[in-house]
Biopython code that builds the backbone (N, CA, C, O; Angstrom):
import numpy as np
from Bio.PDB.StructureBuilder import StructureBuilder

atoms = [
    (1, "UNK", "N", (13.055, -14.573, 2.558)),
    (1, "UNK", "CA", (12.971, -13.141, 2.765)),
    (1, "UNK", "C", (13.202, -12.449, 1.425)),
    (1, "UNK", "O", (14.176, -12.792, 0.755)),
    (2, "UNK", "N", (12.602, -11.760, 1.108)),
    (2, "UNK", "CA", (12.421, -11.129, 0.057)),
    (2, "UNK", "C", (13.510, -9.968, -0.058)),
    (2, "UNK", "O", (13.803, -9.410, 0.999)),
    (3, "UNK", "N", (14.208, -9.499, -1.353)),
    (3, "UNK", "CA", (15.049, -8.689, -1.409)),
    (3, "UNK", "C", (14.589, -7.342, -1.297)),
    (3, "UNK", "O", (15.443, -6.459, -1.383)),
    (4, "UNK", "N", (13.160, -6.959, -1.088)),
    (4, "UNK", "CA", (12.953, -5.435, -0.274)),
    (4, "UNK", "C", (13.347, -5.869, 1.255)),
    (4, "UNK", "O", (14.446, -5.445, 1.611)),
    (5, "UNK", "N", (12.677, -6.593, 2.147)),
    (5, "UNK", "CA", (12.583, -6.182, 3.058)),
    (5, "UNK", "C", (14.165, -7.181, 4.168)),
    (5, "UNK", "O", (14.448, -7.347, 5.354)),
    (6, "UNK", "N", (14.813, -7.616, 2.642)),
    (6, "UNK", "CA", (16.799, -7.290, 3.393)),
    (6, "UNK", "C", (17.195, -5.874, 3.123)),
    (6, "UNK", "O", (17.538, -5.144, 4.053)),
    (7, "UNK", "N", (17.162, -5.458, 1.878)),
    (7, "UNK", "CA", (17.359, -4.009, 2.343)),
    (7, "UNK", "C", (16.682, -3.305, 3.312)),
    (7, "UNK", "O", (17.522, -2.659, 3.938)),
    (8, "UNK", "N", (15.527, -3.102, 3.764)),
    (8, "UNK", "CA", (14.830, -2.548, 4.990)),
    (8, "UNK", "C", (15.641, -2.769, 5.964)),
    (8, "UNK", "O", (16.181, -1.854, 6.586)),
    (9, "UNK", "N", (15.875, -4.374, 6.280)),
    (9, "UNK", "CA", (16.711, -4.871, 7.656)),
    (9, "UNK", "C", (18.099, -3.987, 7.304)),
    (9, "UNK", "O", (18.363, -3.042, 8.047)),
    (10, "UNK", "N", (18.844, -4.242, 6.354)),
    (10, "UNK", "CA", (20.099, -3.765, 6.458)),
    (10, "UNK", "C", (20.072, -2.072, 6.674)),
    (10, "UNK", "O", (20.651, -1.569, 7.636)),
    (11, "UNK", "N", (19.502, -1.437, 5.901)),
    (11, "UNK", "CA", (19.638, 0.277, 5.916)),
    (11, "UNK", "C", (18.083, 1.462, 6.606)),
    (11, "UNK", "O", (17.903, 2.676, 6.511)),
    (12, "UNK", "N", (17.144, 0.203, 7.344)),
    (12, "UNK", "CA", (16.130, 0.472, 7.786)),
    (12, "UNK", "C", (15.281, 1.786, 6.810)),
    (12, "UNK", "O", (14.888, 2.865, 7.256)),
    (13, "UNK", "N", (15.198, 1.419, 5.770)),
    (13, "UNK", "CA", (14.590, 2.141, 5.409)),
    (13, "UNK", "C", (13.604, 1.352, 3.698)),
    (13, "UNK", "O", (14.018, 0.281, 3.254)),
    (14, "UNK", "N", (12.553, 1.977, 3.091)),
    (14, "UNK", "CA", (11.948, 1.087, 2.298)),
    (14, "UNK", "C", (12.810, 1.168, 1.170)),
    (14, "UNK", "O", (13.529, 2.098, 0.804)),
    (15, "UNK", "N", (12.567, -0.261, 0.545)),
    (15, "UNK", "CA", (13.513, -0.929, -0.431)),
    (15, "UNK", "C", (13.559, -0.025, -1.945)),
    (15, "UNK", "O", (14.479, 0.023, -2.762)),
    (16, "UNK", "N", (11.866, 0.829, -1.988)),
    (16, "UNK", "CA", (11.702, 1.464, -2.946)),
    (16, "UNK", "C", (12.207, 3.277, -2.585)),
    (16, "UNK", "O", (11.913, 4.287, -3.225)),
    (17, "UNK", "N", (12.644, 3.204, -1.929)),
    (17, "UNK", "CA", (13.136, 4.851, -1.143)),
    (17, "UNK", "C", (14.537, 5.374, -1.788)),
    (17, "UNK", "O", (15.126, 6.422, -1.526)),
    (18, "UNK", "N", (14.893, 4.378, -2.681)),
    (18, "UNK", "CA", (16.291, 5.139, -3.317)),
    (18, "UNK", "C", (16.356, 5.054, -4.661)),
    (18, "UNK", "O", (17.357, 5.425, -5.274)),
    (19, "UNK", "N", (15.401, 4.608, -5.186)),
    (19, "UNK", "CA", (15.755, 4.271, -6.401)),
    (19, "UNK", "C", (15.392, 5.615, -7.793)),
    (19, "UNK", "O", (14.427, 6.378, -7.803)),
    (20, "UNK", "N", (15.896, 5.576, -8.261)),
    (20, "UNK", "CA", (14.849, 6.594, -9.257)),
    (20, "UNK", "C", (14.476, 7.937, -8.934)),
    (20, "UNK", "O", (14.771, 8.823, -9.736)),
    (21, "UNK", "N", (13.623, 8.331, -7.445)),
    (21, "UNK", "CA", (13.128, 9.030, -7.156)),
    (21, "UNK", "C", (13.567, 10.237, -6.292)),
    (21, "UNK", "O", (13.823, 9.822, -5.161)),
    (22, "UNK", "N", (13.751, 11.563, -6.393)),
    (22, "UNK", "CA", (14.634, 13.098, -5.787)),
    (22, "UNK", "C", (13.396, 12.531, -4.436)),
    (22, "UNK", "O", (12.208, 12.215, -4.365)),
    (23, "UNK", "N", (14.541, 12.661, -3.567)),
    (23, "UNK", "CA", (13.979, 13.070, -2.305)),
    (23, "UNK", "C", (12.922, 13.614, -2.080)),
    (23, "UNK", "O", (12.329, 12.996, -1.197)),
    (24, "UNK", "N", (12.160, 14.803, -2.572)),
    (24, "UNK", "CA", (11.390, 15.708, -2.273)),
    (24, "UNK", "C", (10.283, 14.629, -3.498)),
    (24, "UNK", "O", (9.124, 14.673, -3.085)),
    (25, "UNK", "N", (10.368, 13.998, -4.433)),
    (25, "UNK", "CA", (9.416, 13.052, -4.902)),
    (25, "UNK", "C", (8.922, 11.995, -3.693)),
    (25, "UNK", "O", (7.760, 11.701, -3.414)),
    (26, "UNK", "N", (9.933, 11.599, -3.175)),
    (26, "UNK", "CA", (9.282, 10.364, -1.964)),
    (26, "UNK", "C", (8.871, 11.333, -1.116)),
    (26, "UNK", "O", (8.028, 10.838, -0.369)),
    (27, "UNK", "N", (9.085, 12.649, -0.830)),
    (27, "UNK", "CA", (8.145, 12.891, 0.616)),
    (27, "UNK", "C", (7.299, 12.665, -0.242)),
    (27, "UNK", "O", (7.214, 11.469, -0.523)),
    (28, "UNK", "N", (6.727, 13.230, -0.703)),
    (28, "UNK", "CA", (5.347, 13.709, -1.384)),
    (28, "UNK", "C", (4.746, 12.488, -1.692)),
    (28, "UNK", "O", (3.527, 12.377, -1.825)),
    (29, "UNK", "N", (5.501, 11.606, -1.808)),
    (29, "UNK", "CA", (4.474, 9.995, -2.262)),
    (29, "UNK", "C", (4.320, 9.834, -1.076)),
    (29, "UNK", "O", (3.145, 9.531, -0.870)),
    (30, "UNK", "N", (5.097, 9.893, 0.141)),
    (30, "UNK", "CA", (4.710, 9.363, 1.553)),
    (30, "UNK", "C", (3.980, 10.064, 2.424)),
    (30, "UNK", "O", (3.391, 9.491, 3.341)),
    (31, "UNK", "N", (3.920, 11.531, 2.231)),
    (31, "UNK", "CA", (2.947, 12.274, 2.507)),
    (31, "UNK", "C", (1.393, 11.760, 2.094)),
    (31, "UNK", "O", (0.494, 11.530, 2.904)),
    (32, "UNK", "N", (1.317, 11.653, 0.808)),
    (32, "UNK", "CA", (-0.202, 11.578, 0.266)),
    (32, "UNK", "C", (-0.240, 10.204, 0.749)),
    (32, "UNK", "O", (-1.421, 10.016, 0.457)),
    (33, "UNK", "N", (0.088, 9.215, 1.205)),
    (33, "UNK", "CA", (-0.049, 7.931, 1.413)),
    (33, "UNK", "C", (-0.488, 8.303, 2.861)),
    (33, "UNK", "O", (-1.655, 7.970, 3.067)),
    (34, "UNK", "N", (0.199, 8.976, 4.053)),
    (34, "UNK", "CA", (-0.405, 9.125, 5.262)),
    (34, "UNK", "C", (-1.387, 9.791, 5.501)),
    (34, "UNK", "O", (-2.105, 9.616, 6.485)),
    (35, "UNK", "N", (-1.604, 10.888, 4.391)),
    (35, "UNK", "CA", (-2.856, 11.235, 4.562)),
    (35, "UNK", "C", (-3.663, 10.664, 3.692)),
    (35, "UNK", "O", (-4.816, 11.072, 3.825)),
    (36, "UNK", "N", (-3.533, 9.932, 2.903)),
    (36, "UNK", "CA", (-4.821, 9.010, 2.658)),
    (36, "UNK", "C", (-5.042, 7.753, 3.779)),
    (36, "UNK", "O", (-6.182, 7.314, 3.931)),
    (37, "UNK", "N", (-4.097, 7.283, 4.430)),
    (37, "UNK", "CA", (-4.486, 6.246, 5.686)),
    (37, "UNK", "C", (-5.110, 7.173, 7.036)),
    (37, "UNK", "O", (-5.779, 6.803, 8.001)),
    (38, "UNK", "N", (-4.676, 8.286, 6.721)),
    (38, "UNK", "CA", (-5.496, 8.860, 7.853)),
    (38, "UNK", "C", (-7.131, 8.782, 7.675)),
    (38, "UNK", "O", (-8.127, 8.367, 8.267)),
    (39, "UNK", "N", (-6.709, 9.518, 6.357)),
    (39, "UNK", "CA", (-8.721, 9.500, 5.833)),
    (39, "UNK", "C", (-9.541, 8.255, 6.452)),
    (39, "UNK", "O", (-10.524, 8.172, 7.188)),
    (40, "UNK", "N", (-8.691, 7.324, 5.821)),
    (40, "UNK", "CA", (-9.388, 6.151, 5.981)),
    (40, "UNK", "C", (-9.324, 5.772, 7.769)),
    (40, "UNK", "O", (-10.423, 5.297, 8.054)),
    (41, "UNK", "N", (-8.693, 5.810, 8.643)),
    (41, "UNK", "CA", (-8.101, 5.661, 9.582)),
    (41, "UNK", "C", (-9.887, 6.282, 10.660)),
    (41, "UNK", "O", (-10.486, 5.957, 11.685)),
    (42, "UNK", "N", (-10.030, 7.397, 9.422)),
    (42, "UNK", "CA", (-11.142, 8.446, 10.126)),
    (42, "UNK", "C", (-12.382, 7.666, 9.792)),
    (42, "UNK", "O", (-13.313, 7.631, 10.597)),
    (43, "UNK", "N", (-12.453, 6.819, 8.232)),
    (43, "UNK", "CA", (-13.505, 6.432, 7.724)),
    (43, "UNK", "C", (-14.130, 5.586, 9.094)),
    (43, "UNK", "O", (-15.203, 5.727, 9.681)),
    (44, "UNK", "N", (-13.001, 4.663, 9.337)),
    (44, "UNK", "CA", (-13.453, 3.221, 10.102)),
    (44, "UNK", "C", (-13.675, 3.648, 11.687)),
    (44, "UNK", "O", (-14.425, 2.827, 12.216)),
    (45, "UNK", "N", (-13.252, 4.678, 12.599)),
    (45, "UNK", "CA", (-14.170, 4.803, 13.046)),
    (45, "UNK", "C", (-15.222, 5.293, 13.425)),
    (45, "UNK", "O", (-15.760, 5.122, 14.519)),
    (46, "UNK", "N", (-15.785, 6.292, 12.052)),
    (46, "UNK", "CA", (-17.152, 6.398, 11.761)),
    (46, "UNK", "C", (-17.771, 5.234, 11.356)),
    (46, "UNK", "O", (-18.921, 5.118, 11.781)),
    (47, "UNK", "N", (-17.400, 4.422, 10.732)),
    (47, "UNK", "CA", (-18.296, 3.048, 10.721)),
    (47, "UNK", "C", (-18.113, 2.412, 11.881)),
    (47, "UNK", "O", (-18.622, 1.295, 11.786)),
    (48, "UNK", "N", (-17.555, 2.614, 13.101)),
    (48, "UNK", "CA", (-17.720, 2.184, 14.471)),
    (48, "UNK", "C", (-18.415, 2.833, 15.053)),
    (48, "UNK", "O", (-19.023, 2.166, 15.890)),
    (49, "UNK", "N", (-18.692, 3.950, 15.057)),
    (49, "UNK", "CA", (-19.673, 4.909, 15.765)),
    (49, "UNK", "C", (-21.219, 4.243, 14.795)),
    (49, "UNK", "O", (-22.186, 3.800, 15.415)),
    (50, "UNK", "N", (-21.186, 4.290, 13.270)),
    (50, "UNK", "CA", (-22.391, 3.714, 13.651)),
    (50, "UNK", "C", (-22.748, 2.739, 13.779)),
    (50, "UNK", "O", (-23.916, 2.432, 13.537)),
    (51, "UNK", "N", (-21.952, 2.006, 14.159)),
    (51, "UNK", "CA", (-22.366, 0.199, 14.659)),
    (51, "UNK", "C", (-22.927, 0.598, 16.347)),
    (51, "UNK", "O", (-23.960, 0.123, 16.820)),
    (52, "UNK", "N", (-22.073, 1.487, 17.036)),
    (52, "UNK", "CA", (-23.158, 1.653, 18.302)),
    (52, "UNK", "C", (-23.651, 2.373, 17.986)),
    (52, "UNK", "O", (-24.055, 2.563, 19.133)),
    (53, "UNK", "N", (-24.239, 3.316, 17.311)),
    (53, "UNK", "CA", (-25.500, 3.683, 17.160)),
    (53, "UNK", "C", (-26.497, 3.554, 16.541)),
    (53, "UNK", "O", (-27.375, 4.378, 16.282)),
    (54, "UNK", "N", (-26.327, 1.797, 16.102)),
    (54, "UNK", "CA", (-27.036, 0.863, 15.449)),
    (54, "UNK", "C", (-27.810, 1.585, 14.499)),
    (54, "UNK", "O", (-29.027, 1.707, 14.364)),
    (55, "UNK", "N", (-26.697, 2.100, 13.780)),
    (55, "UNK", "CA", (-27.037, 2.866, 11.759)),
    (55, "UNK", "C", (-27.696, 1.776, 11.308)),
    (55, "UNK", "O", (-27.436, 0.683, 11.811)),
    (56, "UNK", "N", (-28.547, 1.880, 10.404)),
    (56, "UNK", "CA", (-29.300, 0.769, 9.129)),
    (56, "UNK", "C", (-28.006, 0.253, 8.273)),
    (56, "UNK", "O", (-27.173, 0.900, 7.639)),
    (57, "UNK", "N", (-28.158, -1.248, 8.504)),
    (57, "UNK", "CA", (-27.063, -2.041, 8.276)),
    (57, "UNK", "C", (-26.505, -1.861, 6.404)),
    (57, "UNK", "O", (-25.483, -2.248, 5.839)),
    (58, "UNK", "N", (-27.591, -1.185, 5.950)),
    (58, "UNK", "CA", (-26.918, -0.888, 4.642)),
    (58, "UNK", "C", (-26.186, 0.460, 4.251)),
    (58, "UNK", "O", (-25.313, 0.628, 3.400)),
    (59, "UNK", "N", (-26.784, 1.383, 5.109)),
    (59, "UNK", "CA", (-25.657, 2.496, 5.125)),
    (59, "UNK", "C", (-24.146, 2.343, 6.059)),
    (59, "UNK", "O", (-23.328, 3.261, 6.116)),
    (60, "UNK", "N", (-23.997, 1.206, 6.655)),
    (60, "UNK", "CA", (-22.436, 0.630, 6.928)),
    (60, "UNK", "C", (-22.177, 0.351, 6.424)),
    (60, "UNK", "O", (-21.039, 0.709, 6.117)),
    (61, "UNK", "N", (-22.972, -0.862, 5.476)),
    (61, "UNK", "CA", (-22.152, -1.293, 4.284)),
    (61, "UNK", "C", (-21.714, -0.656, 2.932)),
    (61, "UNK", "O", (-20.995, -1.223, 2.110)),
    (62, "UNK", "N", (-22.273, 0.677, 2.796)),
    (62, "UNK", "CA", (-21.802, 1.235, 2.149)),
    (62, "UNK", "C", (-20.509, 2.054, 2.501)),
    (62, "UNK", "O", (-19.715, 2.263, 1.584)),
    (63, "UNK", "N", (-20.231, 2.542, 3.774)),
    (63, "UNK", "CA", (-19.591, 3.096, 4.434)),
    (63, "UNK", "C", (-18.110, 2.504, 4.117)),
    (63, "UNK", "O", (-17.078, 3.042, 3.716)),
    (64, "UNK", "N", (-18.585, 0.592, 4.618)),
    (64, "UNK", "CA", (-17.439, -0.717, 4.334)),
    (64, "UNK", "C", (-16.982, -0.366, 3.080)),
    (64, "UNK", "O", (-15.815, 0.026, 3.081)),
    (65, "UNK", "N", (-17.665, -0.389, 1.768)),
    (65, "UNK", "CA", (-17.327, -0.247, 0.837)),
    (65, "UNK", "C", (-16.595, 0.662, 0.668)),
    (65, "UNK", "O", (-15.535, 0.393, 0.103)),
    (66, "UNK", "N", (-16.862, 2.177, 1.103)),
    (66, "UNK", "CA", (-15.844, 2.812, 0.846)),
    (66, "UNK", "C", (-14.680, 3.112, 1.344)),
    (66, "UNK", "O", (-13.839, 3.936, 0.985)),
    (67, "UNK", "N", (-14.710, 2.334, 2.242)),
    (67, "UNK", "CA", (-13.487, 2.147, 3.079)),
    (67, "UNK", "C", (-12.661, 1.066, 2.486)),
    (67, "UNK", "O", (-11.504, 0.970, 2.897)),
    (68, "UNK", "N", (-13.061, 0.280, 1.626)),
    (68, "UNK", "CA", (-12.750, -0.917, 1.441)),
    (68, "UNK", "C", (-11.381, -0.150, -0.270)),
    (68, "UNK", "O", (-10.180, -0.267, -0.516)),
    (69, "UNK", "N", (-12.642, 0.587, -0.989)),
    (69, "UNK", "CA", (-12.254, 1.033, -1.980)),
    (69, "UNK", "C", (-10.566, 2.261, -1.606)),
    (69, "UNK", "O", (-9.533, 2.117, -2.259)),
    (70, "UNK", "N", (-10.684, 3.138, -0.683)),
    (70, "UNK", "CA", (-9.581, 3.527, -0.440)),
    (70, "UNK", "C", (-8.353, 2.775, -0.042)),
    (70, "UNK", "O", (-7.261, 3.042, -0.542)),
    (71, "UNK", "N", (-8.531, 1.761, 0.926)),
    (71, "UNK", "CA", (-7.332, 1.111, 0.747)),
    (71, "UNK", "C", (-7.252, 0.065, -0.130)),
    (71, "UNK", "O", (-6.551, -0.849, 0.302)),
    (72, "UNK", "N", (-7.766, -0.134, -1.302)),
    (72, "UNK", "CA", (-7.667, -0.541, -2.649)),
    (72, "UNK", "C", (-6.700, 0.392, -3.509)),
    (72, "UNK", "O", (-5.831, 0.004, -4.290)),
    (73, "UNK", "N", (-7.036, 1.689, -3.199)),
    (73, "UNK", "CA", (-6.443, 3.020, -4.013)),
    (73, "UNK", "C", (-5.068, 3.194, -3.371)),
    (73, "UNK", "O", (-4.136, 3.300, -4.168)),
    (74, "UNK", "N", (-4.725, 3.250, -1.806)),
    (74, "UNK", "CA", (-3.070, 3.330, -1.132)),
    (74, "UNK", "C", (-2.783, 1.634, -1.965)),
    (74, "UNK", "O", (-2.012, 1.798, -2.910)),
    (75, "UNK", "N", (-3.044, 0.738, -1.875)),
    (75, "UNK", "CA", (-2.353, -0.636, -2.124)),
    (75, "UNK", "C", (-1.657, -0.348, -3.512)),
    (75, "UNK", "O", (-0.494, -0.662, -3.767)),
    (76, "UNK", "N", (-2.561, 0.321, -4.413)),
    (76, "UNK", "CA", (-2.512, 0.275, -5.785)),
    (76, "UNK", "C", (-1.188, 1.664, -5.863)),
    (76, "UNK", "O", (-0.290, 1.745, -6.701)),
    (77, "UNK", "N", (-1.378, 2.322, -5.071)),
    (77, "UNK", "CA", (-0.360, 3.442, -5.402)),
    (77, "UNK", "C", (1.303, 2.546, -5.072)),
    (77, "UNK", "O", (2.331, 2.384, -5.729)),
    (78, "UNK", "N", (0.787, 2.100, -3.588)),
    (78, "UNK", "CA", (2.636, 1.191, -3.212)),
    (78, "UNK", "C", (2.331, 0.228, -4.283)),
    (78, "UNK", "O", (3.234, 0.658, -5.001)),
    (79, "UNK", "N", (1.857, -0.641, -4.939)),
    (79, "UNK", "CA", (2.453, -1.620, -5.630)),
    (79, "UNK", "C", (2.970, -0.723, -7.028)),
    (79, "UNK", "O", (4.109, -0.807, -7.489)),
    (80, "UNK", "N", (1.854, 0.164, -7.599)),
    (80, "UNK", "CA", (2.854, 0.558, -8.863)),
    (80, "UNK", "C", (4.025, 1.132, -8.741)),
    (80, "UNK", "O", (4.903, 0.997, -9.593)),
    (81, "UNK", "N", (4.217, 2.109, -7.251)),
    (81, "UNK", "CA", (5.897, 2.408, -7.008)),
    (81, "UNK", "C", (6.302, 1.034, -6.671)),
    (81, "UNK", "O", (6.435, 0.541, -7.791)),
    (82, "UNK", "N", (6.470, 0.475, -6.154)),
    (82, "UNK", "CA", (7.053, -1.300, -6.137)),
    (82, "UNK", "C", (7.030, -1.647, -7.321)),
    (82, "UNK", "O", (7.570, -2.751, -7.395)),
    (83, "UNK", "N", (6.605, -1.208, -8.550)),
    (83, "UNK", "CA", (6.657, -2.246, -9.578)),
    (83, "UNK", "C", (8.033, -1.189, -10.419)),
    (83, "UNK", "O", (9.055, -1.574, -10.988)),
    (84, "UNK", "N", (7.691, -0.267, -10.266)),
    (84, "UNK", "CA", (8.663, 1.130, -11.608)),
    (84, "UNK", "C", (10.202, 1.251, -10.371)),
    (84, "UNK", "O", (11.165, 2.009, -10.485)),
    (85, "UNK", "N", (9.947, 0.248, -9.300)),
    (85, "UNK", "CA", (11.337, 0.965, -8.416)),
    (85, "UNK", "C", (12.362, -0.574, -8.128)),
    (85, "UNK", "O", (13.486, -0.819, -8.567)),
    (86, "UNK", "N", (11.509, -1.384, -7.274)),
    (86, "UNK", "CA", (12.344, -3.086, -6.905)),
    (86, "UNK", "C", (11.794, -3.845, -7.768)),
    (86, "UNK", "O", (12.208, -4.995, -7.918)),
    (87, "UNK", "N", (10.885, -3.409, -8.412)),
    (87, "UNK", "CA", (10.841, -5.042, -9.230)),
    (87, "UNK", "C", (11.669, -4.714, -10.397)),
    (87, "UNK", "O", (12.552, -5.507, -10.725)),
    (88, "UNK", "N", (11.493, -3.710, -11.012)),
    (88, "UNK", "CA", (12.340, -3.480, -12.296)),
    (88, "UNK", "C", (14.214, -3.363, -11.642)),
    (88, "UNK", "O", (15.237, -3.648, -12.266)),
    (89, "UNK", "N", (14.131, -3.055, -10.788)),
    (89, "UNK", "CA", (15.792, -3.030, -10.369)),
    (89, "UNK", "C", (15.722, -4.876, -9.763)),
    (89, "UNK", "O", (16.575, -5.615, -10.256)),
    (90, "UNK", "N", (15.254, -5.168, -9.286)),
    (90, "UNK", "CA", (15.413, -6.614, -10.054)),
    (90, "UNK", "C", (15.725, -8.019, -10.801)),
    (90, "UNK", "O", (16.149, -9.173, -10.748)),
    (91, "UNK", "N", (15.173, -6.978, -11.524)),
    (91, "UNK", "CA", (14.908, -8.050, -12.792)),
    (91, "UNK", "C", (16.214, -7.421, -13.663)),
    (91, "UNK", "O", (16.942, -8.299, -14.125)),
    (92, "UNK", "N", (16.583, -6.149, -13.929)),
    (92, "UNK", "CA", (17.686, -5.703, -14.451)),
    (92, "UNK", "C", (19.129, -6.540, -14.035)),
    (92, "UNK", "O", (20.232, -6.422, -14.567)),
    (93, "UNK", "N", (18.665, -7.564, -12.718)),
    (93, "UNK", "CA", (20.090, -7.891, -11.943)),
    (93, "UNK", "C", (19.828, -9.085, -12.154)),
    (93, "UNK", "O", (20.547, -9.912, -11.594)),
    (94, "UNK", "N", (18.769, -9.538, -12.987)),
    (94, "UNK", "CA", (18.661, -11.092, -13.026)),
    (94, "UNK", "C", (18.033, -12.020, -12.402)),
    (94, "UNK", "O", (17.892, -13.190, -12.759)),
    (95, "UNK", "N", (17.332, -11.089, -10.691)),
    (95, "UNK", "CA", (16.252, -11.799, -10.476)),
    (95, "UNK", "C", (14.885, -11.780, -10.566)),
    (95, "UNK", "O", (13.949, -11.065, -10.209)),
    (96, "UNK", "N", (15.086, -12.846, -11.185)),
    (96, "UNK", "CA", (13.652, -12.947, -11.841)),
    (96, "UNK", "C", (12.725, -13.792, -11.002)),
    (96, "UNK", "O", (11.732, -14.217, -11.593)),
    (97, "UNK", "N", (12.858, -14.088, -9.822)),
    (97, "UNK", "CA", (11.857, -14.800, -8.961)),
    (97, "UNK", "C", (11.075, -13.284, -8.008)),
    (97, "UNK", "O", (10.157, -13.335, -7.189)),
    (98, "UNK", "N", (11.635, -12.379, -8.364)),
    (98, "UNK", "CA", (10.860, -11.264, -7.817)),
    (98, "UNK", "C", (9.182, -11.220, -8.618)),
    (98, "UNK", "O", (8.133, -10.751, -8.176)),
    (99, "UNK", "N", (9.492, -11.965, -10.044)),
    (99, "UNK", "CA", (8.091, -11.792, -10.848)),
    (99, "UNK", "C", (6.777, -12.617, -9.660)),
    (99, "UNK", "O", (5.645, -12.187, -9.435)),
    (100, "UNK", "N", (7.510, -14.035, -9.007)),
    (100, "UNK", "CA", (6.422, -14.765, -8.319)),
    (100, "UNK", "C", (6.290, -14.118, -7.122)),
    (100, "UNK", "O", (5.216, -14.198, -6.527)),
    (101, "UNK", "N", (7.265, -13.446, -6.635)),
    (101, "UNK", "CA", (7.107, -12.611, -5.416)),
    (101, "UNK", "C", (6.144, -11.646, -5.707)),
    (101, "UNK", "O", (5.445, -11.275, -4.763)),
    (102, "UNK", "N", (5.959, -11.169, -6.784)),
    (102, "UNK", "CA", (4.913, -9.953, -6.828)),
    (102, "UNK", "C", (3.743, -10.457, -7.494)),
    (102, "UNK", "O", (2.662, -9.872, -7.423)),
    (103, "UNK", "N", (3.915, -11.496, -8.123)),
    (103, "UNK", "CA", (2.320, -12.289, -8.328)),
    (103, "UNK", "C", (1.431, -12.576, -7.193)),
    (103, "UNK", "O", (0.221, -12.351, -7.176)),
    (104, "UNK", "N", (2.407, -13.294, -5.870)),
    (104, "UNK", "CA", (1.983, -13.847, -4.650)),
    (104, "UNK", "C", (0.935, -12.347, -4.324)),
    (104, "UNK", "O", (-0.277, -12.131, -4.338)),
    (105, "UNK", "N", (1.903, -11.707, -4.105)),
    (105, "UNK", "CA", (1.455, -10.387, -2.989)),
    (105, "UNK", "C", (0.294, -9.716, -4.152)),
    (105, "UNK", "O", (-0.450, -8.999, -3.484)),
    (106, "UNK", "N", (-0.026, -9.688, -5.251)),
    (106, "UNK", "CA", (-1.113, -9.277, -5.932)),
    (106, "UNK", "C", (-1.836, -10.163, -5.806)),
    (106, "UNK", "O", (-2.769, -9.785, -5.097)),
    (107, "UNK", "N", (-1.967, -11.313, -6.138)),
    (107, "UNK", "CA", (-2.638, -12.212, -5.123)),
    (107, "UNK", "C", (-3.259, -11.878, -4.183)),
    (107, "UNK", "O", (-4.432, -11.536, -4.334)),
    (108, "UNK", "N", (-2.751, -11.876, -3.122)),
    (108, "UNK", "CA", (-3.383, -11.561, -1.808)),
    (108, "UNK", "C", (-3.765, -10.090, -1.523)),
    (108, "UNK", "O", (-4.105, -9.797, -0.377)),
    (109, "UNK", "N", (-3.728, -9.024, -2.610)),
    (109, "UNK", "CA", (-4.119, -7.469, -2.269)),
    (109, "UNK", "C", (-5.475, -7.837, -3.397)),
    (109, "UNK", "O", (-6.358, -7.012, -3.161)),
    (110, "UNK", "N", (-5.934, -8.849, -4.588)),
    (110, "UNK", "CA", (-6.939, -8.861, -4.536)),
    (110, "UNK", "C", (-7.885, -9.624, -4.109)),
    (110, "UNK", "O", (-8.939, -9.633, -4.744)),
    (111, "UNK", "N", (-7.784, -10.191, -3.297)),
    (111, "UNK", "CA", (-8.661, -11.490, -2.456)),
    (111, "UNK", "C", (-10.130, -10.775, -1.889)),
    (111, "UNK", "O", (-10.944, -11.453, -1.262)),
]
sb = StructureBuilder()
sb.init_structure("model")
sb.init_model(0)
sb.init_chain("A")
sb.init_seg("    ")
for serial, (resi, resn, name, xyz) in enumerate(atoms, 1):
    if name == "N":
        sb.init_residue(resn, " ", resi, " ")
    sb.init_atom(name, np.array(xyz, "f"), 0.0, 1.0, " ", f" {name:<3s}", serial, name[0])
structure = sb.get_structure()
């Protein structure tokens, strides 16, 4: 278990939510984060509407794409706050296996 998500378990709240940042900075990062999953939330099912209304399979896939590209853009916003908030608090404390913990998970956000 990773040392964000024991703090989550212990104080239910995200591991990057205290660090560094005035209160009224995290709404505002968590604000623009829900409304960018909304956007997207809206994208996908317009690309469900036109799968039944059997759209030309390349204007979905463009659709995919840009759906694909926004949550490329939320991933990229939480990992650089994950990188300037728990990984650097961290590594300041000596652990340094947080570096393979965040290799893994970049890893798998570009697959």
């Amino acid at each position: 278990m990773s040392q964000c998500e024991k703090d989550e378990t212990k104080e239910e709240k995200s591991c990057c939510s205290h660090i560094n940042t005035s209160q009224i900075d995290r709404a505002k990062e968590k604000k623009n984060l829900i409304n960018r999953l909304n956007r997207i939330e809206g994208q996908i099912r317009g690309v469900k509407g036109m799968i039944e209304k059997d759209t030309y399979c390349d204007d979905v896939l463009n659709q995919l794409a840009a759906v694909q590209a926004a949550l490329n853009g939320v991933g990229k916003l939480i990992l650089e706050n994950h990188m300037k908030t728990c990984v650097i608090e961290r590594i300041e404390k000596g652990e340094y296996e947080v570096v393979d913990e965040l290799l893994k998970t970049m890893n798998k956000l570009i697959k």
